[in-house]
Residue frames as qw, qx, qy, qz and C-alpha x, y, z in Angstrom:
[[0.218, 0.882, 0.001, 0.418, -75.79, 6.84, -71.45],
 [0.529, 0.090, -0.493, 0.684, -72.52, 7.89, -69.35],
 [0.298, -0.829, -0.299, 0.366, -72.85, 10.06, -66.27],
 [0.165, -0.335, 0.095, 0.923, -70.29, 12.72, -67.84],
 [0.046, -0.381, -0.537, -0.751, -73.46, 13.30, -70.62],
 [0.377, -0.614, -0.694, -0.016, -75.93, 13.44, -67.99],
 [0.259, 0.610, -0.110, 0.741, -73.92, 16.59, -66.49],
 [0.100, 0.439, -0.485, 0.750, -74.00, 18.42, -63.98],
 [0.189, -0.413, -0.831, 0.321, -76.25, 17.58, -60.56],
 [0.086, 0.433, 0.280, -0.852, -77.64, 21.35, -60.24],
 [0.331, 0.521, 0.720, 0.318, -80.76, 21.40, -62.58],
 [0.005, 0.289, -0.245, -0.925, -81.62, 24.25, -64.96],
 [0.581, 0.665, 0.437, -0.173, -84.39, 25.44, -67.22],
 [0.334, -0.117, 0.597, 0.720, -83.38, 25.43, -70.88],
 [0.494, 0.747, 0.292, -0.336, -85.42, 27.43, -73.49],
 [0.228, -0.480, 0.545, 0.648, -84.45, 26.84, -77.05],
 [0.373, 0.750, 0.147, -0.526, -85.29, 28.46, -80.15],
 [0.749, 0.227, 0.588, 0.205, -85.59, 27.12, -83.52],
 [0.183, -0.258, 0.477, 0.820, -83.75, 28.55, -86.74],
 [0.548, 0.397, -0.087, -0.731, -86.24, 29.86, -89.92],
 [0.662, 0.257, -0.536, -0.456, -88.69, 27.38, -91.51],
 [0.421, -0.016, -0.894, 0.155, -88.18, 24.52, -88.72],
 [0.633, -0.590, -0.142, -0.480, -90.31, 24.57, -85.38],
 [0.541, -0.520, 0.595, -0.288, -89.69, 22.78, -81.77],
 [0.985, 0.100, 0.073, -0.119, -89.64, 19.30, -83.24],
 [0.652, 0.550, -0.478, 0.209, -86.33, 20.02, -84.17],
 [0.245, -0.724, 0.338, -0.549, -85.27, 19.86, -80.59],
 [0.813, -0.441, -0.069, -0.373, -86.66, 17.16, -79.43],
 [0.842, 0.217, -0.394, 0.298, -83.50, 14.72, -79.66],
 [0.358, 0.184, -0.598, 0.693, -81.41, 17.14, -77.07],
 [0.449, -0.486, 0.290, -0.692, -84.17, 18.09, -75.08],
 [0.900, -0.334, -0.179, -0.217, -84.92, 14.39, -74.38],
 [0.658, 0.101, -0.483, 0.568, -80.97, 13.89, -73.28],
 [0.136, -0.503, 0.126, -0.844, -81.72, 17.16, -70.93],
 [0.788, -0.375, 0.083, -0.480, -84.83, 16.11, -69.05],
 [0.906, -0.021, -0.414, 0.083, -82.93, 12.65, -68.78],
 [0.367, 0.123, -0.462, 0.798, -80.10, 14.53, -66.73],
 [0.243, -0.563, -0.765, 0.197, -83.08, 15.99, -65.06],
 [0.021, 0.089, -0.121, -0.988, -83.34, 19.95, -66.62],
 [0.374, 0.691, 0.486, -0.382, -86.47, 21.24, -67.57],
 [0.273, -0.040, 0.513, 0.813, -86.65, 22.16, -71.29],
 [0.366, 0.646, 0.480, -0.467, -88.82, 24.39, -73.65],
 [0.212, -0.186, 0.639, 0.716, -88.85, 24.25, -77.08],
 [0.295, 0.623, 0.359, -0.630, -91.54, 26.62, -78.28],
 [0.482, 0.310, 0.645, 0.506, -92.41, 26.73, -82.10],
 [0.052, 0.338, 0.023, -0.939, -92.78, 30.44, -83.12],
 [0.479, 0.546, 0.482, -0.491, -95.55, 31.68, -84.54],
 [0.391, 0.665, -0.281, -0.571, -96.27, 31.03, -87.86],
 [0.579, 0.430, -0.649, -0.240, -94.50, 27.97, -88.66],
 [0.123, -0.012, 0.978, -0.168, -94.32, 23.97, -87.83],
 [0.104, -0.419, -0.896, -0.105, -97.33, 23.36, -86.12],
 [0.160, 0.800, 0.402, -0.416, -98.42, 26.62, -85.95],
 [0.185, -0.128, 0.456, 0.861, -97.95, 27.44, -89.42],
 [0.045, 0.591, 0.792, -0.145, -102.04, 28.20, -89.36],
 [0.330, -0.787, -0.185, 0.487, -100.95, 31.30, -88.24],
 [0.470, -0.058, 0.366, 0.801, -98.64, 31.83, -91.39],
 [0.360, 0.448, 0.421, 0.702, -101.04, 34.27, -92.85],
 [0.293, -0.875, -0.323, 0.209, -101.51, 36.71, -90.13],
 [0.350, 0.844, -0.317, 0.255, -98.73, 39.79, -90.02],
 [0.847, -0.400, -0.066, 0.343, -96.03, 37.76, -88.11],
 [0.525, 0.716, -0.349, 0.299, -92.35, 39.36, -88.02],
 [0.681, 0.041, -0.648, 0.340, -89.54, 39.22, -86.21],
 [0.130, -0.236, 0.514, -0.814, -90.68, 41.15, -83.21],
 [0.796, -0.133, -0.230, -0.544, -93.52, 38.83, -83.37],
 [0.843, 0.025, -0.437, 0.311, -91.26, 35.75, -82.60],
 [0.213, 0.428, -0.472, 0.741, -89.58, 37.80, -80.02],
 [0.507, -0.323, 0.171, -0.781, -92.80, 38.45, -78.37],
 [0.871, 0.036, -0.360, -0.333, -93.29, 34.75, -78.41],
 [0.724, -0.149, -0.591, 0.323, -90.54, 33.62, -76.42],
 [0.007, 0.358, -0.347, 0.866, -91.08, 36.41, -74.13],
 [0.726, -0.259, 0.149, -0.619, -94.28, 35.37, -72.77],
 [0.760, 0.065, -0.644, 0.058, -93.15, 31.81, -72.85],
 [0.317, 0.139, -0.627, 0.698, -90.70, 33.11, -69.92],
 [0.020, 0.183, -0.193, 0.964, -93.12, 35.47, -68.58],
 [0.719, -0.150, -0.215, -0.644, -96.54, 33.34, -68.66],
 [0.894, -0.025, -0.433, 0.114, -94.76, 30.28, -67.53],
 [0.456, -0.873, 0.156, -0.076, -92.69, 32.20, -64.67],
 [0.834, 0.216, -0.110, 0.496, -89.44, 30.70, -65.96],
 [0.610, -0.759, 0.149, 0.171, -86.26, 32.01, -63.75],
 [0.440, -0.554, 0.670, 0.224, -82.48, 31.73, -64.55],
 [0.865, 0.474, 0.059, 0.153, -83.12, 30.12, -68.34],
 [0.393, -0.590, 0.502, 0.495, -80.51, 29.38, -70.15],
 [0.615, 0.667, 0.284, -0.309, -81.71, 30.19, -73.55],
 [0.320, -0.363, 0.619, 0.619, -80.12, 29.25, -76.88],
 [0.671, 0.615, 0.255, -0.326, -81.24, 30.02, -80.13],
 [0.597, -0.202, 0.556, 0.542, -79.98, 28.44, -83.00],
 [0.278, 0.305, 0.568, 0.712, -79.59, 30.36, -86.83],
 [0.088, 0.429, 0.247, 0.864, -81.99, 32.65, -87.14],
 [0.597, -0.479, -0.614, 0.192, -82.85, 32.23, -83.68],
 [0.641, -0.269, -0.192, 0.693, -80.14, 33.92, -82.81],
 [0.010, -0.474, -0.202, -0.857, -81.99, 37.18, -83.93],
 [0.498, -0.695, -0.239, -0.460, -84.99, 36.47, -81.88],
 [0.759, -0.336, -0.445, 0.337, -82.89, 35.50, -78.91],
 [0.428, -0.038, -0.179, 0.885, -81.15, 38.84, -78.92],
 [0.413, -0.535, -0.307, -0.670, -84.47, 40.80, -79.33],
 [0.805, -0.262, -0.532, -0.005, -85.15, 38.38, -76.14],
 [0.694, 0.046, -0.330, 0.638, -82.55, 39.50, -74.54],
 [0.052, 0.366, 0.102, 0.923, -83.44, 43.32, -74.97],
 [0.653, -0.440, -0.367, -0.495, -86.77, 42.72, -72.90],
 [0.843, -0.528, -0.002, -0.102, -86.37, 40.50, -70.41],
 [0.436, 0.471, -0.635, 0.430, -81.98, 40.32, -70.19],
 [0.415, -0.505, 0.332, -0.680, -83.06, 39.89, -66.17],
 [0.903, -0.072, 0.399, -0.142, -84.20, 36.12, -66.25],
 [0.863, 0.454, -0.216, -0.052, -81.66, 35.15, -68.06],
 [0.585, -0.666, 0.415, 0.204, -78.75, 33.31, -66.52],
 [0.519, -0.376, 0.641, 0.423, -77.18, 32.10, -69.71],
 [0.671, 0.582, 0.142, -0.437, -77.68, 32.69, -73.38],
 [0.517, -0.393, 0.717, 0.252, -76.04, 30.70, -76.35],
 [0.522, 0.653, -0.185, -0.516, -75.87, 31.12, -79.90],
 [0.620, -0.025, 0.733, 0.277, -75.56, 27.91, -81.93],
 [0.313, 0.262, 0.612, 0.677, -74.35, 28.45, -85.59],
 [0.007, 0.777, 0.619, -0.117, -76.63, 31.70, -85.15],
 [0.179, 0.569, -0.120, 0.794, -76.74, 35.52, -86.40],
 [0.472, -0.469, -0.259, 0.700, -75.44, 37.91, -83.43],
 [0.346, 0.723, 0.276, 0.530, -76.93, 41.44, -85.45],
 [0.382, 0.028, -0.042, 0.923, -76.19, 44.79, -84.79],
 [0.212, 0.563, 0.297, -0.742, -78.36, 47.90, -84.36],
 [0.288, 0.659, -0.214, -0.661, -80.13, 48.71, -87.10],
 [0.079, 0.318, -0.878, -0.348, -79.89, 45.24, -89.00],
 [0.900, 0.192, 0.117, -0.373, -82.32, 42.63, -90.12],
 [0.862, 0.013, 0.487, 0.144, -81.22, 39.13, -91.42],
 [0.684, 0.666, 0.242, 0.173, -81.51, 39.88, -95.10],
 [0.025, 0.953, -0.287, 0.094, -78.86, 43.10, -94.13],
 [0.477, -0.660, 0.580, 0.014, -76.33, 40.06, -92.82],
 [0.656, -0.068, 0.706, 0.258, -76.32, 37.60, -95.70],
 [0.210, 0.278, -0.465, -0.814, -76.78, 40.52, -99.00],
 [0.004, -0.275, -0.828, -0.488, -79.67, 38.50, -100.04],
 [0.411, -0.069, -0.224, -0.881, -82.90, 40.81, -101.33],
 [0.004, 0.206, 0.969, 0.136, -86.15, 38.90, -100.19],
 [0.322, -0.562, -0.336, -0.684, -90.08, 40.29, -100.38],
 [0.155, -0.210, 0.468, -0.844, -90.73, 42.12, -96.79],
 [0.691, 0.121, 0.484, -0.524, -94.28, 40.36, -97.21],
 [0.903, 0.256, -0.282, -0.202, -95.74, 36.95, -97.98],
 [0.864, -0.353, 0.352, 0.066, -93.93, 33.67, -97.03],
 [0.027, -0.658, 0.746, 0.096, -90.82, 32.66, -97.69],
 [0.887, 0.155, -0.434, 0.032, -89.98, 28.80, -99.52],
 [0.795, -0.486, 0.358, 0.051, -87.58, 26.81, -96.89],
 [0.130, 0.604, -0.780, -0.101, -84.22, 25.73, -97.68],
 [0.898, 0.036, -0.394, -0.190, -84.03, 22.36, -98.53],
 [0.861, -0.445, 0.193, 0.153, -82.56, 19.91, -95.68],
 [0.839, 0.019, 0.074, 0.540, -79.54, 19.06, -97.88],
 [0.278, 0.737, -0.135, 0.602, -78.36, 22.79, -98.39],
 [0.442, -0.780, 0.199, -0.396, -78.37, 22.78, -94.33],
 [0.202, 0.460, -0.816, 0.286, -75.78, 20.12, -94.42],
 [0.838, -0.185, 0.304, -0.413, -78.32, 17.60, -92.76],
 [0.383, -0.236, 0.885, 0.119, -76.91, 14.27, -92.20],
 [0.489, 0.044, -0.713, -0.501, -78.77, 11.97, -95.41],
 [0.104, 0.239, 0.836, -0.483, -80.52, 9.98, -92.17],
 [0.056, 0.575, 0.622, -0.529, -82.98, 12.80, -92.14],
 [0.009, 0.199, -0.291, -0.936, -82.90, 14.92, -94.81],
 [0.358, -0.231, -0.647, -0.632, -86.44, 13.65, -96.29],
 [0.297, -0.672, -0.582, 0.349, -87.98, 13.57, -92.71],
 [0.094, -0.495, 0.040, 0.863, -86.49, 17.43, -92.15],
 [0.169, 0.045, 0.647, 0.742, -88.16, 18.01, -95.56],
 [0.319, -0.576, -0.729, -0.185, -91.52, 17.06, -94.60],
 [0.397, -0.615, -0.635, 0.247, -91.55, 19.44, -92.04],
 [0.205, -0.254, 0.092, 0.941, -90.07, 22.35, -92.95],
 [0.154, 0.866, 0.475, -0.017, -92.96, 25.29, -93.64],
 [0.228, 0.663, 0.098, 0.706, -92.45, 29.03, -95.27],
 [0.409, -0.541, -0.367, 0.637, -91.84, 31.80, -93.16],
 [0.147, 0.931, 0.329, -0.051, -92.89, 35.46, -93.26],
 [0.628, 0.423, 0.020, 0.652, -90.67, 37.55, -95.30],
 [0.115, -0.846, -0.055, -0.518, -90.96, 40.24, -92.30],
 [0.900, -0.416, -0.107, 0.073, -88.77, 38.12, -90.40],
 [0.814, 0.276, 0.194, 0.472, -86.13, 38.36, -92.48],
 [0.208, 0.630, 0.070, 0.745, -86.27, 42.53, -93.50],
 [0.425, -0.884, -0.101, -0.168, -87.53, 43.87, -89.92],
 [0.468, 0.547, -0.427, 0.547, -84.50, 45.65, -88.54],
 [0.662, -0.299, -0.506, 0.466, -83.24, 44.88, -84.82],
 [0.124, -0.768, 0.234, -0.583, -83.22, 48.24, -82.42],
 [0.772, -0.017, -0.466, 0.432, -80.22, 47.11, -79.85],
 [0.075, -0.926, 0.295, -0.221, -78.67, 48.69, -76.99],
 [0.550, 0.406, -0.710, 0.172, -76.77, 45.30, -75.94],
 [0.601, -0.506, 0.404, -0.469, -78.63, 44.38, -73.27],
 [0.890, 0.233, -0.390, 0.044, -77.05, 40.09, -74.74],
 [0.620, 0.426, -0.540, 0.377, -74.17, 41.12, -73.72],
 [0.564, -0.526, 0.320, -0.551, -75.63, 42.11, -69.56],
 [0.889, -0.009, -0.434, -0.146, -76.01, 38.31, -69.88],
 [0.371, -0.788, 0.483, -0.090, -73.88, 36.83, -66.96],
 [0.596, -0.249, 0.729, 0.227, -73.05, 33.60, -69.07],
 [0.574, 0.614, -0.086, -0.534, -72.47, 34.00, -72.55],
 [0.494, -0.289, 0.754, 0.323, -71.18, 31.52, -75.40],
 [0.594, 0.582, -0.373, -0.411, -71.24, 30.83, -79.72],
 [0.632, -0.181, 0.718, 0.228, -70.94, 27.66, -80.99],
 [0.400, 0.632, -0.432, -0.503, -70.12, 26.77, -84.77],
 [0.732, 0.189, 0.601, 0.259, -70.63, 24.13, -86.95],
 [0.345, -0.509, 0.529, 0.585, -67.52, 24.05, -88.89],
 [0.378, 0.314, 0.699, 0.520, -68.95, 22.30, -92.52],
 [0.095, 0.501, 0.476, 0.716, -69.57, 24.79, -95.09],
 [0.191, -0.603, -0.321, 0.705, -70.19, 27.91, -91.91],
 [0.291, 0.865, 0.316, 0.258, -71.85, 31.15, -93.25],
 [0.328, 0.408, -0.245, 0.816, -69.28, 34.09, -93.36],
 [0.417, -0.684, -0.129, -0.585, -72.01, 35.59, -90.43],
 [0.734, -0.620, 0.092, -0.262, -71.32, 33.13, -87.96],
 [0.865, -0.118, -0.227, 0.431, -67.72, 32.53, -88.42],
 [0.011, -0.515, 0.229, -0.826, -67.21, 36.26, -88.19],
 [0.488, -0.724, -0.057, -0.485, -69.43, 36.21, -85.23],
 [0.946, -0.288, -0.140, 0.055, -67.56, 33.17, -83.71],
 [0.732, 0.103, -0.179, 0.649, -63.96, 34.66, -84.02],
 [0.146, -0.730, 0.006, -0.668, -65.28, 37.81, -82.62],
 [0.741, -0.540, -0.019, -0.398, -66.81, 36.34, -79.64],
 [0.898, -0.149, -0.223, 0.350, -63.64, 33.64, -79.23],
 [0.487, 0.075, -0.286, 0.822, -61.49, 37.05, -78.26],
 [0.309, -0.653, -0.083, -0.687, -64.36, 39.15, -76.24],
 [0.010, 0.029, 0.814, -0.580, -63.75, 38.61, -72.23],
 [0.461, 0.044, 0.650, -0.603, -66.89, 36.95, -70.98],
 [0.811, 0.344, -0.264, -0.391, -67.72, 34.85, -74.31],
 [0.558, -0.216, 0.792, 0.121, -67.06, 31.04, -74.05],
 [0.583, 0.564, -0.351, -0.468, -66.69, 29.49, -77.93],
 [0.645, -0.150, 0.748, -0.036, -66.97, 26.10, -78.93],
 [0.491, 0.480, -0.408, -0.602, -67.00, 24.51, -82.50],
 [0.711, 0.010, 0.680, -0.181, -68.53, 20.97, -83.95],
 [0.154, -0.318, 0.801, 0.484, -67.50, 19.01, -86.75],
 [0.389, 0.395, 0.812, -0.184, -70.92, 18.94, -88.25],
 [0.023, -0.401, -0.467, -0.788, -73.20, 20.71, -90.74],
 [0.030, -0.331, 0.190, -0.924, -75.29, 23.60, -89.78],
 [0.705, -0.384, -0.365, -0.471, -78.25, 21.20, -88.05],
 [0.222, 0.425, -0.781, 0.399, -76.36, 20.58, -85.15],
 [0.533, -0.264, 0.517, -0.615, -79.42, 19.61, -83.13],
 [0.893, 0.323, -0.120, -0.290, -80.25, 16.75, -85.54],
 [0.591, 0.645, -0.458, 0.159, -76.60, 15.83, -86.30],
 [0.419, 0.294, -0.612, 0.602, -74.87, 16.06, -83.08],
 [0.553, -0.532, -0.486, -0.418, -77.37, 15.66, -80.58],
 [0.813, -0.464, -0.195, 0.293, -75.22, 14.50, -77.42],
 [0.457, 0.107, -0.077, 0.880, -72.50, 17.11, -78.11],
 [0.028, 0.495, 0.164, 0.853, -74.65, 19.32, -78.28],
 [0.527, -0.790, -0.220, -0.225, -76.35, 18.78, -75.02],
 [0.713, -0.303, -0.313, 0.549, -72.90, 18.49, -73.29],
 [0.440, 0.363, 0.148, 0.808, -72.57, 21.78, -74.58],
 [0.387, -0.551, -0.515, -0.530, -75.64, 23.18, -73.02],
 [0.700, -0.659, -0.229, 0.152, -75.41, 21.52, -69.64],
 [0.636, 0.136, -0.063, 0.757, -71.47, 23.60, -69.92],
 [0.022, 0.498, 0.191, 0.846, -73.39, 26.78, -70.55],
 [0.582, -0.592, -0.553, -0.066, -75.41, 26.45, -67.26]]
């Protein structure tokens, strides 16, 4: 592996948060280029799904998942993260954000919604879904997964409470307090959400924007870009 992947010398703690219906497993590929450059990484599986889909029939929503990578930070004494949540991550990350905006030295939406006050997912992509009960997963190939993996990524993908989806976001913008902030996009077949969010954010002073030539699994796909990207965001 080159020394310009391996990045910078000054180590960081990364904390990064998995889109609906996947879990920390998806991660593993850039967290293991991370720790190799010698970061600390956390890639927590929210409640409800992966390997804690056990949990899937408790009342989970998204202020549940929020609460989840709070205490990650906050039980684990975690400092100066630099926290990126990817798709529908990028809900709980900004919830995240609202809480504990203090430990956070850098946050980073990948291919991820960026909501507004007063929104919920379902309010950012017009689609109706039941507030309760689990959500089916998207199949791998609608997420533009490479064909490698698509029938691995299959196997693991679990439902997800439909209160994830409808629970609306109360904001005051405490993201944007962030002192490093950045949006990356993967360019194939982009939802209208996050190329609006991305051409927003590519003309807001203090937003850094980057875009990969991939499909919307970018941790799977593009593994090594994507950590160069990361160790950038630092």
């Amino acid at each position: 592996m080159s020394k310009e992947v391996l990045g910078p010398l000054a180590k960081s703690t990364f904390v990064l948060i998995h889109g609906a219906w996947f879990g920390g497993w998806c991660w593993q590929r850039v967290a293991d280029i991370l720790q190799l450059a010698g970061h600390t990484v956390f890639a927590p599986t929210l409640s409800g799904v992966g390997e804690r889909s056990h949990l899937g029939g408790m009342e989970i929503n998204l202020t549940t998942h929020v609460l989840d990578v709070v205490n990650e930070v906050r039980w684990k004494d975690l400092r100066n993260i630099v926290l990126c949540g990817h798709s529908y991550g990028g809900m709980v990350i900004t919830g995240v954000a609202e809480r504990i905006h203090q430990s956070i030295a850098s946050i980073v939406y990948l291919d991820a919604f960026f909501p507004q006050d007063g929104q919920c997912l379902n309010d950012m992509v017009g689609i109706e879904r039941p507030a309760t009960g689990m959500i089916p997963p998207i199949h791998a190939e609608q997420f533009n997964v490479n064909v490698a993996d698509q029938e691995w990524v299959n196997s693991k993908l679990t439902p997800q409470a439909g209160a994830c989806f409808s629970e609306k976001v109360l904001l005051t913008g405490a993201a944007h307090k962030v002192p490093k902030k950045a949006y990356i996009l993967a360019v194939v077949d982009t939802l209208p959400a996050f190329q609006s969010a991305y051409e927003q954010f590519s003309q807001t002073p203090g937003w850094t924007t980057y875009s990969i030539d991939c499909g919307h699994c970018v941790m799977l796909d593009k593994p090594v870009e994507l950590a160069e990207l990361l160790m950038k965001s630092v």
